[in-house]
N, C-alpha and C positions, 0 to 999 in steps of 0.2 A: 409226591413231589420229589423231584431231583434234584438233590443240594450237592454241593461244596462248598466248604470250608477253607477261605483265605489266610494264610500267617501274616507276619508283620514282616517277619525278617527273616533271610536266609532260606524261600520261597524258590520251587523249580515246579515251575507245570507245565504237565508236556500233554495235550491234547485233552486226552479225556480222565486222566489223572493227576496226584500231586504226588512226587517222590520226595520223603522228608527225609531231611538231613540229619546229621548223628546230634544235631544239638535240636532235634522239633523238640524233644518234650521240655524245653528249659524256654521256646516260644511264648509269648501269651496270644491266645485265637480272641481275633476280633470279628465284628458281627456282619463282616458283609458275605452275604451269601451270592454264588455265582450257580447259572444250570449246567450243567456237562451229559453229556452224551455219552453213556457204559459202553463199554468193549463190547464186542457181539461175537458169537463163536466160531466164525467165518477166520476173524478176524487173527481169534487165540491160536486157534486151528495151523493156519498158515505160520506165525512162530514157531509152535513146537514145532513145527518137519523143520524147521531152518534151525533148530535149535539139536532136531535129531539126529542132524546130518555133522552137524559141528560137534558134538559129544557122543560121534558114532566107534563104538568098542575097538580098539585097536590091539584086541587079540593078546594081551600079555595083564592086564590088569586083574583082580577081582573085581566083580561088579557089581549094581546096586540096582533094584530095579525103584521108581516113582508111581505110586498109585493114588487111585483114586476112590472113596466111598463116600455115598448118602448119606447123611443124616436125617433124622426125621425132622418135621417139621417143627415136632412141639419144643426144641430148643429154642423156637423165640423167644417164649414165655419161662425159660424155666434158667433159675438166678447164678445154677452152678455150672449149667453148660455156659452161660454168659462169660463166666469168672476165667474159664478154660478159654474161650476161643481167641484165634488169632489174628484174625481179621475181622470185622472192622476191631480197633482196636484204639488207646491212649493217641497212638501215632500217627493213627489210619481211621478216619471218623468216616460214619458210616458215611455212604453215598445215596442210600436211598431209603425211603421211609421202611416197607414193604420187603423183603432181600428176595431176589431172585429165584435162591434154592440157598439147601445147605450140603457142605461138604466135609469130608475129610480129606486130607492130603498125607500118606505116609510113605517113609520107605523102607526097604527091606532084601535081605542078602535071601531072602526065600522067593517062592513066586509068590505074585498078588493072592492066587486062591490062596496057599498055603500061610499066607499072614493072616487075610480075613478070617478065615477059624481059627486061628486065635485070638481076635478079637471079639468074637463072637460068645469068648468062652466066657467074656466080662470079668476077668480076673488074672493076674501075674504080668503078662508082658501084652496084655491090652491097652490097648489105648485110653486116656482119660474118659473120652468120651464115649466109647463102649463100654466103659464100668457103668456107664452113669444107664447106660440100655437105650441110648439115643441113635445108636447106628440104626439108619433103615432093617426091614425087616427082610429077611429072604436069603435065597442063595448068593453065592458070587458072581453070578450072572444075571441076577437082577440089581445087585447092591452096586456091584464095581467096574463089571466088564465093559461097559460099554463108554461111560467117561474113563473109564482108563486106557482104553485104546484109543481114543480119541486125543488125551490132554495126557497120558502117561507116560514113562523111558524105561523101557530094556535097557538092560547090559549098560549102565553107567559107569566109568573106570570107576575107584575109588579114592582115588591119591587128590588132592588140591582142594579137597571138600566141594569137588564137582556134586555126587547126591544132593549135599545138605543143600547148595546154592538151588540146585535145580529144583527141588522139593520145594523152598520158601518160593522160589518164582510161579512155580506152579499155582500155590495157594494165593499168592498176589498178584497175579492175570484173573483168577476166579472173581477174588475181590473187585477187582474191577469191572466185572459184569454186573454185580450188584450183590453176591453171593457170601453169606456168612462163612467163614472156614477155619475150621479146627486141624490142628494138628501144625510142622514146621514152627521154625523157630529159628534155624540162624542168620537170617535180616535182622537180627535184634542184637547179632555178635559183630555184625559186618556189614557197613553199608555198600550196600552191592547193586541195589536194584534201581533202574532203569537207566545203571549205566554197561556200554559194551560187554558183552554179547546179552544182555538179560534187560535188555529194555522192554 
């Protein structure tokens, strides 16, 4: 079944989600449950190019690239990938019984391959969730390539914490498909999302 979860106070819902405000967790959630309709990748799809076009390198920056990796499945069941993940989340309750898939979302001043092997390594400057050996199994062309060119950014300048915003928006367009995701984190320093350009 397809839930969401109503606040009481201090409430923005915009279609097929709810973007919570810097005071949701001090909210109390009451019981009415509403259906909503998930993002579809038609949809996410058409953002990122509008969004790649508006954060396209202007040639003087260092830059950052946004990717994208699997996760294996068995993170539904398992309590320490739970503790890690960042979407659904205290703020962000799940949407749907069942999640869609699961992801990671990270970024990185190397290329996408050349971060995947190091996550791969499960140790030092891996990801939480590859320590834990929950990244899908396989190359980078079976793990990343393909949701990463699809939902990912090249040459991101670095100054304004464009990366960081675009990385959490990343992994909060997923979430809205219905999709567990690990990794990102600065929606939780900034409230930023679903207002101008990162709706």
């Amino acid at each position: 079944m397809t839930l969401l979860l109503e606040f009481k106070h201090h409430e923005t819902v915009f279609g097929s989600a709810f973007f919570p405000t810097k005071s949701v967790n001090r909210l109390n959630i009451y019981a009415t449950i509403m259906p909503i309709e998930l993002q579809v990748g038609d949809e996410f799809a058409e953002k990122v190019a509008r969004l790649r076009e508006a954060f396209r390198w202007d040639g003087f920056e260092a830059t950052i690239s946004i990717y994208i990796l699997k996760v294996k499945p068995e993170s539904f069941s398992d309590a320490r990938a739970k503790a890690k993940r960042t979407f659904p989340s205290q703020n962000y309750p799940s949407l749907i019984d069942t999640p869609t898939g699961y992801v990671y979302v990270g970024l990185t001043g190397l290329s996408a391959e050349d971060r995947y092997a190091v996550h791969q390594t499960k140790e030092g400057k891996a990801s939480k969730i590859a320590k834990l050996g929950l990244l899908a199994d396989g190359s980078y062309e079976v793990v990343g390539k393909e949701l990463t060119n699809l939902y990912g950014f090249k040459q991101v300048g670095w100054t304004n914490k464009k990366p960081e915003k675009l990385e959490s928006w990343v992994a909060w367009n997923f979430y809205k498909m219905g999709y567990w995701v690990w990794g990102s984190h600065y929606h939780n320093e900034e409230n930023f999302l679903g207002t101008d350009p990162f709706e």
